[in-house]
Structures are given as structure tokens and as C-alpha cells.
N, C-alpha and C positions, 0 to 999 in steps of 0.2 A: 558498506554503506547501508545502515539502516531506514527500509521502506516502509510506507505503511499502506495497509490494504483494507478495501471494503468489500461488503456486499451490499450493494444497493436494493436488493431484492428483501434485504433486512430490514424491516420497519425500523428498530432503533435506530439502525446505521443511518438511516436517510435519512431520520429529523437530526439525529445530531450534526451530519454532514447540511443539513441543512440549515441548523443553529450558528455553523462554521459560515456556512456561508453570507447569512443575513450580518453576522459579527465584520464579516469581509468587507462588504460593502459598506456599513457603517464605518468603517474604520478608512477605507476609500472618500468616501464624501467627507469626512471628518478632515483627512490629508488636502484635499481641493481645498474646504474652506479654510486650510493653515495656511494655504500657499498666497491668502489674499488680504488676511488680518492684520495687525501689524498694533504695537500701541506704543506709546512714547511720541515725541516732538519727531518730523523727519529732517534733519538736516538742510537747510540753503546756506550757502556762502555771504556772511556777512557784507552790507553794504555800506562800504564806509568814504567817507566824503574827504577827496583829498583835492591839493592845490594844481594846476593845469598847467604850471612850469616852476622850475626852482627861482630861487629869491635873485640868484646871482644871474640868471640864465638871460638869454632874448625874448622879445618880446615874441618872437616864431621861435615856437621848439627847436631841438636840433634834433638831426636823424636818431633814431633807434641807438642804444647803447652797443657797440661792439667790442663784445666779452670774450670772443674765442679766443686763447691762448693769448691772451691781453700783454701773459710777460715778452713775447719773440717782440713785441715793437721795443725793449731794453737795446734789440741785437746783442745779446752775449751769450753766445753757446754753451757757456757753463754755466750759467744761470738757469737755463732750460735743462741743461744733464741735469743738475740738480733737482730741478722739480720732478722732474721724471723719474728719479733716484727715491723723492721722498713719498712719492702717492705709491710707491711698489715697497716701500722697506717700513714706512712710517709705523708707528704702533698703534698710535690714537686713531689712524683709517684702520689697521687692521682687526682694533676691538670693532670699529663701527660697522666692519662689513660683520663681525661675527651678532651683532645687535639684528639686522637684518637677517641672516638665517633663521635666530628664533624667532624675529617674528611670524618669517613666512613658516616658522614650524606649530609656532601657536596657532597661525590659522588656520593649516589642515588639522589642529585636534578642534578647533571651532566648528569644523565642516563636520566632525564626525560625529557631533552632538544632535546634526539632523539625521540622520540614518539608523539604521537597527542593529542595536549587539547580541550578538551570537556566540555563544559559551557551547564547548563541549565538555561534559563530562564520562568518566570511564573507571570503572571499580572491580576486583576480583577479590573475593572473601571466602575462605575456609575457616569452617566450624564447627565443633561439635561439644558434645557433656561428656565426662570421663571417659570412661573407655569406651562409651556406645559409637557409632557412626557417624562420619562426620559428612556432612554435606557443602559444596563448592555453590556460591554463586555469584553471579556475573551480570553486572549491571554495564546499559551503556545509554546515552542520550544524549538529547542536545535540551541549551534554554535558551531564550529569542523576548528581548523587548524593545520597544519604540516607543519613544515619547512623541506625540501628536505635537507639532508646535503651533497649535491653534493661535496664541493668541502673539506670535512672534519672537518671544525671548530668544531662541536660540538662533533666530534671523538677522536680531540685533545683534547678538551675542559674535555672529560670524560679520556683520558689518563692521563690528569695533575694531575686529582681528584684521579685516582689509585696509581702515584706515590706520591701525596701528606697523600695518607693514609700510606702507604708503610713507608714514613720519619716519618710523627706522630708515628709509632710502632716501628723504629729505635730509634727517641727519648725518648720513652717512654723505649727503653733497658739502654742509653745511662746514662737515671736519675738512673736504676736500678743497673748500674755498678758503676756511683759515689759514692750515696748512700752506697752501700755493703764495697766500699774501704773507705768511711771517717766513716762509723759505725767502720770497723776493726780499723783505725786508731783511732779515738778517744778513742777507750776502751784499746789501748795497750795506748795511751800517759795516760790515768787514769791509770792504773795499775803503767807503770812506775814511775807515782808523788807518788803512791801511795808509791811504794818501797825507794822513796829516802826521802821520808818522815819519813819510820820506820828507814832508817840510818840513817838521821839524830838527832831521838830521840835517840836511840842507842850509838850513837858517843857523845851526847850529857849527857849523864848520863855518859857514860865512862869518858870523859873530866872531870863532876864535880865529880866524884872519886877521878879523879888524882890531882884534886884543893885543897879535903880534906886532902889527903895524903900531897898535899904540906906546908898544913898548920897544920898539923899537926908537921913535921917537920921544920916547922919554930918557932911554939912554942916550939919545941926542942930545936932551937938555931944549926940544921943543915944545914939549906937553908934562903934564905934570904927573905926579901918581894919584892922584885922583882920578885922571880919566885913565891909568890904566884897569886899577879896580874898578871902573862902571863898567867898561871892557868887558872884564874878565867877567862883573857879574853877571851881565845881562845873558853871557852866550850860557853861562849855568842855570840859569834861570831859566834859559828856553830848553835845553838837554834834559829840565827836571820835568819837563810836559812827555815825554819820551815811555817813561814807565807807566805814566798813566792812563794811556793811547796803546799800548801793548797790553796791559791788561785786561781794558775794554776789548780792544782785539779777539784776545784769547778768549773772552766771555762770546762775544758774539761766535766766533767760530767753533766754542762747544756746543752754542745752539743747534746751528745750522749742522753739524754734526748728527748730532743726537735727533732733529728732526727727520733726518735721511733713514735712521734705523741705523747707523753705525755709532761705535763709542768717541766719546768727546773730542776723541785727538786724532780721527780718522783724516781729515780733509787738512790737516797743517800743510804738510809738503806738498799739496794737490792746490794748496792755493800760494805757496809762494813761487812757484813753481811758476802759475801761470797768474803772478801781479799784474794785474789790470786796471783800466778805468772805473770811476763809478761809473754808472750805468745811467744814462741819460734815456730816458723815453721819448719816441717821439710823440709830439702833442699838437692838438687837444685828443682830450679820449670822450668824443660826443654822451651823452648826458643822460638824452632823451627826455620824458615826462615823468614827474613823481609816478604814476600808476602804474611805474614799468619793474619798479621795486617788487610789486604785488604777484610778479609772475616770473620777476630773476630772481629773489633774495632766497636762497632755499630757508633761513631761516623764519621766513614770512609765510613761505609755504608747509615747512614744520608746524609754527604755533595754528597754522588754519588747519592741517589735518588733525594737531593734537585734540581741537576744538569739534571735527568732524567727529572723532571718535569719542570723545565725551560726551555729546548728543545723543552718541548712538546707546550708550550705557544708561542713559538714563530710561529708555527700553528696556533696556534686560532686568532693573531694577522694579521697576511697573509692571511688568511681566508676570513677576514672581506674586503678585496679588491677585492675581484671575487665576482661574482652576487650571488643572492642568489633567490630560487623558493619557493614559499609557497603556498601551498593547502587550500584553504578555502569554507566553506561550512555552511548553515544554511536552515531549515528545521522550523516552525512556522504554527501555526494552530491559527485559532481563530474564535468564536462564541458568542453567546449572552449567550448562556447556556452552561455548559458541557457537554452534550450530542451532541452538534453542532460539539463538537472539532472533532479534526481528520476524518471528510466529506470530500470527495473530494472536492469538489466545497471551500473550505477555507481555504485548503491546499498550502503552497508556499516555496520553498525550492531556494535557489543558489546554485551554486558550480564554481567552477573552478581556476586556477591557479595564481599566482599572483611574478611579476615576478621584483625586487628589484634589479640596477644596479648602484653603487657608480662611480660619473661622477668625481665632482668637491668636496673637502672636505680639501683644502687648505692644502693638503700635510699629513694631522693627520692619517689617515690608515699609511703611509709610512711610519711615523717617529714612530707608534706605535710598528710598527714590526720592527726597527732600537731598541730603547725601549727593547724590548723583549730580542733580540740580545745579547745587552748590559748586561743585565740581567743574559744574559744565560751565557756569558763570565764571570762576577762575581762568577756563583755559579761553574763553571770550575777552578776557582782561587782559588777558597775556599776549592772546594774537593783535589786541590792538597797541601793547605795550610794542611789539617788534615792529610795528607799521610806522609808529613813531620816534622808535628809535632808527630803523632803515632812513627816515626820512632825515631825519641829523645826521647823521652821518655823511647821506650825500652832502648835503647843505655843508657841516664843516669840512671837509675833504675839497671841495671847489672854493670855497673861502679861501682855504690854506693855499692851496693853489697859487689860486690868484694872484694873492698877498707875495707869497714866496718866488714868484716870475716877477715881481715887481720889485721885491727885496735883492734878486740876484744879478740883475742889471743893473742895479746902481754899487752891487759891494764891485761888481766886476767893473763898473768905469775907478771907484775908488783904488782899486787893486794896481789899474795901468798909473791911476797919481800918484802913489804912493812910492811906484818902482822908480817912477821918474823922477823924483821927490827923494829914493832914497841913493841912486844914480849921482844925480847934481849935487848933493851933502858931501860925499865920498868923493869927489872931482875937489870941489872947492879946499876939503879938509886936506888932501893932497897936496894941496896948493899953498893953504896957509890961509884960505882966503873965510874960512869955515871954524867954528868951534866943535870940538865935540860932544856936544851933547845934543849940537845940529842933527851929525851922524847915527848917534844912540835912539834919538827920538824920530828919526826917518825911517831906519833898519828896522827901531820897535813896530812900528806904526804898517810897516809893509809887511811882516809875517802876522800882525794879527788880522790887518783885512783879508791877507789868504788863505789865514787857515777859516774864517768867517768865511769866505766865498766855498771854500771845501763843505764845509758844515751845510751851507745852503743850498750845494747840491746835491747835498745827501737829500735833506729834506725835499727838493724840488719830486726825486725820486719817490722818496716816501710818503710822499702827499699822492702821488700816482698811483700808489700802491693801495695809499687809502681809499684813494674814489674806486679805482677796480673790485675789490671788496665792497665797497659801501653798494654798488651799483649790481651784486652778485654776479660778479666776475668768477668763477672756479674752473675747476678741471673738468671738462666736458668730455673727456673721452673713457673706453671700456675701462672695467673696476671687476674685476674678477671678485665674485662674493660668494662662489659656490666652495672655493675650495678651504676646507677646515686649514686652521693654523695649525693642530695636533690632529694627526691623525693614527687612529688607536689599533692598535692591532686583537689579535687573539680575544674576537671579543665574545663569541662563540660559547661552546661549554668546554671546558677543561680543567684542568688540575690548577687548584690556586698555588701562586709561585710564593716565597716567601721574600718579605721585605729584605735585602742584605744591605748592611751600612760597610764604607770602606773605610778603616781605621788605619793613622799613617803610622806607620813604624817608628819608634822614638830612637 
């Protein structure tokens, strides 16, 4: 460890220790008055004027929106494995938690642009001229500078880095509430193919019943062959719905797949396995007040942090036009041997201040913070763009609603006429009493209002799904963000490996 020593009884030593010192202080009160300057706009949260209940709502609000794990009111257990499966495997959470590391990694390099860097350096040189004698020497020191942030840039500069971590952990909510709502979504649009799928097989065996019966009776010489061919058509006609409902199928289940973090065809046998209901919510899922968007919607809270840290930048851009004071300092010893080092006599050190004033730079500081500005104005556009989209949302989502609890009561009284409607055809046609095309058009008439009533309770669900979302419904529980997705080994000093490619054998 090199020291350095005086004698104070030294007239030079003492003014210069004393020059050190006066430099000390100045550089002390210099640091005080950074710590209290600041230049650029300071940041308040935009005040923006919303409506004091939604359009569809009562005229007394309804309680607080309850968002916790909004899917368990489905009651479908596999619904919930699922989501639980997708916030742990997902890819798009697993880029966002890695968005979050850097930021909080940007912000300790923001922290260290307040503090002072310290370089060591260290040399040993042998030398000489032809054959004369050659002499060794040995240098060793340290160099030390600190930028004074008088006038705040690197204040701002570490505030941008806090609200930039702040929006990475907004965004990373933001993927956790899409996610949660198109996992719900997808497993109820599977379930629903799934269901219109067993009607249509269903409807489809009933049809070729009533084909045989028609031909049955045509080789009676009761009916004709015309109505055995509408017979036969209509039941092919409904079998042709069959491939189209299976492939939607298959589409929705490599979603839902592929959102879990497994490959497209993971969840096949997992879900015929365990065929189920579509997934009925129970309702209503209370609403609350437009103003509550402003502190659920993470993506509301995203565009206000991206807006906070925009603010803060047009700081550091302003910044960079006032002067600016640097501390610098070097301390270096050197000898022929080691034992030389740190002697007074070969001891040399600087210090003192150093002081950087932007004269002439053809306007670019000014237009930088113009820049800035600009800047900040866009993410002010944006966070009121998401306030009013949040607000749509809710508003279409309880619309849909609505509409759709109103649509689904009346397909389901249609549904009970239809049966009974297509019941009494089939009675009468039995009988003689009845035409066929009575039957055709009874039979038709009752598999389209059910697979409609299926279809609307798909929607009923997925309108749930929508206000849950719209209202920032997300995963509210832990999110592990610390642990790397790669994590590197040998990173150290050693022998660099070389790249080997594996070439297959022909």
C-alpha cells in the first residue's frame, strides 16, 4: 500500500498541504451546493378530468373492482393450473422479467456517475543502450476523479434510471395481465369448439337416424325419394361443420400450448382427457369508478412512469449547458526496486479542480433539450392515449356484457321451443300426421339455436374476460425476476475453448 508522508515543520509541505486543503473544502461546499440544485421541469402527475361512473353503471357506484385471481370465480381447476403453468414457463413474462434486471442494472451504473472513480495503475521497465548498463524501473499509483454535480444532470440522470426501472416492472405486470386474460381466453374458446363439436356429432347421428327412418319408409312406398335425399343432405351438411370446429380447435389449443411455454401439441391428451364445461363466471364482477383504471391498469401506470422519466431527461439534457467542475487527483511513486517505492523523495501526487464551460457548440445542447422536450410531450400523449383507451374498454366490455346476458336468455328459451318444436315434428311424421320438411326444418332450426346458445356462452365468458382485463385484473402474486434465464459459466479468466460444430455422418 502506498503512503504518503509529510513534514509539517516543512514550509513547502505546509502551504502545499495547505493549498490541499483550501482545494478540500472548496470541493466540500461545492458538493453541498450539488446536493440542492437541480435544473429542468420537476415531475407532478398529470391531472386529468375523468367521468365519476361508467355510462352503463348506477347512478351509486358499485364497490371497488375485485381483481384478485378474478379467473377461480370460472371454478375450473385446470384453468388455474394453467395459468399458473403460463406465468412460470411463458416466454414474453420471461423476456419481461429480463427487461427488469437491466433496468435495475442501468440504474446502479446511473448511481455510479455520482461517486468518484479510482484507476490503479502499475509498471516495471528494463533499459538500457548497447552493451552499457541497463537500469530497472518501477512505477506504481493511483488516479481519482469526481465530477461535482452541481447543477443536477447526474441526479436527473439516476431519477430517469428509477422511473425507468419502475415502467420495466409496470411492463412486466402489463405482459402478466395479457397473458392471464388470453390463457382464460383461449381455454374457454377450446372448450367451446370443443362443445359444438360433441353437437355436432350428436346432431349428426340424430340426422342419420332420421335419414334411415326416411328410407325406410320410402321403401315402404310412404315418402318419396326426395325427402330421402334432404335426409341424407341435411345430416352431411351438419358432419361438414365437424372439420371446421376441429381445426379451430386445434388452432386455439396450440395457442394455449405455446402460451404455457410448452410446444403446440403439449396440452392435446391433457385436455381430452379431462372434456369439460365452458367455463361460466360467476357474475357481476363489480366495476367500480373510472378513476380506478388510473391505479389498476398497469398499462396506465406504465405510460405515467414512461412520462415520469421523460421529464426527468429533459434534465440531464439542460444539464449539459451549465458548467460543469471536476476533481481530479493522482498520487504515483516510482523506484528502481520495490523497496524504493513509496520514499518520500519519489513520491508525486496532483490535485485539484478542473473546470469545463460550454461556449460555442452550434446550438446542439439547445436543441438537445428542445429534443427532450419533444420527447416528454409524446410520452404525455401517450399516457393520456392509454387513459382513454383503459376507459373503452371498460365501457365496451360491460356493454358486451350486458348485451350478451340479454342475448343468452332468449337463445336458451329458443333452444327449449325448438326441442319441443323438433320432438312434436318427429311424433306427428311418425304418425303420418306430419310432412317432412316439417321434421327437416325443426331438426335444422334446433342444432342452429344450440350451437348459437354454445357460441354465447362462449362469449358471455369472454366478455368476462374482457372486463377483467379492461379493469387491470392480472397476476398479483410473486414473479421471481432475480434469476437469469442463462446462466454462464467459466466467466472468469481461462483458456478460450474453441467453437466445435457437430457434422452428421452421411
Amino acid at each position: 500500500m502506498t503512503t504518503l508522508t509529510a513534514d509539517m515543520r516543512n514550509p513547502k509541505t505546509g502551504f502545499a498541504l495547505g493549498r490541499i486543503t483550501r482545494a478540500c473544502l472548496v470541493a466540500l461546499a461545492a458538493s453541498v451546493l450539488a446536493g440542492c440544485i437541480v435544473v429542468g421541469p420537476d415531475y407532478e402527475t398529470p391531472g386529468l378530468s375523468l367521468p365519476v361512473r361508467w355510462s352503463a353503471g348506477k347512478a351509486k357506484p358499485l364497490a371497488p373492482p375485485q381483481l384478485s385471481h378474478w379467473w377461480t370465480r370460472f371454478r375450473d381447476p385446470m384453468l388455474t393450473g394453467l395459468i399458473e403453468d403460463a406465468v412460470a414457463g411463458n416466454l414474453d413474462v420471461a423476456d419481461a422479467r429480463a427487461k427488469v434486471r437491466e433496468a435495475r442494472a442501468s440504474r446502479r451504473e446511473a448511481i455510479g456517475t455520482l461517486l468518484p472513480s479510482i484507476n490503479g495503475s502499475g509498471s516495471a521497465i528494463r533499459s538500457g543502450k548497447g552493451q552499457g548498463k541497463s537500469t530497472s524501473t518501477i512505477e506504481a499509483g493511483f488516479d481519482s476523479s469526481w465530477e461535482i454535480d452541481i447543477f443536477g444532470g447526474n441526479r436527473r440522470l439516476v431519477e430517469a434510471a428509477d422511473r425507468g426501472v419502475e415502467a420495466a416492472e409496470e411492463q412486466l405486470r402489463y405482459t402478466l395481465l395479457t397473458l392471464v386474460g388470453d390463457v382464460a381466453a383461449y381455454y374457454v374458446e377450446a372448450r367451446g369448439y370443443q362443445a359444438r363439436i360433441y353437437l355436432a356429432r350428436r346432431t349428426t347421428h340424430s340426422q342419420r337416424e332420421t335419414a334411415r327412418l326416411t328410407r325406410s319408409k320410402f321403401e315402404a312406398g310412404s315418402v318419396s325419394a326426395v325427402d330421402v335425399a334432404r335426409a341424407s343432405a341435411q345430416a352431411s351438411s351438419t358432419a361438414a361443420n365437424i372439420p371446421t370446429y376441429e381445426a379451430a380447435y386445434a388452432s386455439a389449443l396450440h395457442r394455449l400450448s405455446v402460451l404455457t411455454g410448452r410446444e403446440p401439441n403439449a396440452l392435446a391428451q391433457h385436455m381430452k382427457k379431462r372434456s369439460g364445461r365452458i367455463p361460466s363466471p360467476r357474475l357481476p364482477l363489480p366495476t367500480g369508478i373510472p378513476a380506478d383504471v388510473l391505479t389498476n391498469r398497469p398499462d396506465v401506470r406504465l405510460a405515467e412512469r414512461q412520462l415520469a422519466q421523460a421529464t426527468a431527461r429533459i434534465g440531464v439534457a439542460e444539464a449539459a449547458r451549465y458548467p460543469s467542475i471536476s476533481l481530479t487527483g493522482s498520487l504515483s511513486t516510482a523506484g528502481s526496486r520495490i523497496g524504493d517505492l513509496a520514499k518520500k523523495s519519489t513520491i508525486s501526487w496532483a490535485f485539484g479542480p478542473a473546470l469545463t464551460v460550454p461556449i460555442f457548440n452550434g446550438g446542439q445542447l439547445k436543441a438537445a433539450v428542445e429534443v427532450a422536450q419533444a420527447q416528454r410531450d409524446q410520452s404525455f400523449i401517450a399516457y393520456r392515449k392509454a387513459v382513454l383507451t383503459a376507459l373503452e374498454d371498460v365501457e365496451n366490455a360491460i356493454v358486451a356484457m350486458a348485451q350478451e346476458r340479454i342475448k343468452i336468455g332468449r337463445l336458451a328459451d329458443a333452444v327449449r321451443n325448438y326441442r319441443q318444436s323438433a320432438e312434436l315434428s318427429r311424433t306427428l311424421y311418425d304418425t303420418g300426421a306430419s310432412s317432412f320438411l316439417d321434421v327437416l326444418d325443426a331438426e335444422r332450426s334446433l342444432y342452429s339455436a344450440e350451437d348459437s346458445l354454445i357460441v354465447s356462452r362462449v362469449a358471455i365468458a369472454t366478455s368476462y374476460i374482457a372486463l377483467a382485463k379492461a379493469l387491470g385484473g392480472g397476476w398479483d402474486g410473486e414473479v421471481d425476476v432475480e434469476t437469469p434465464e442463462v446462466v454462464d459459466t467459466r466467466t472468469g479468466p481461462h483458456l478460450a475453448k474453441k467453437e466445435t460444430e457437430s457434422v452428421d455422418a452421411d
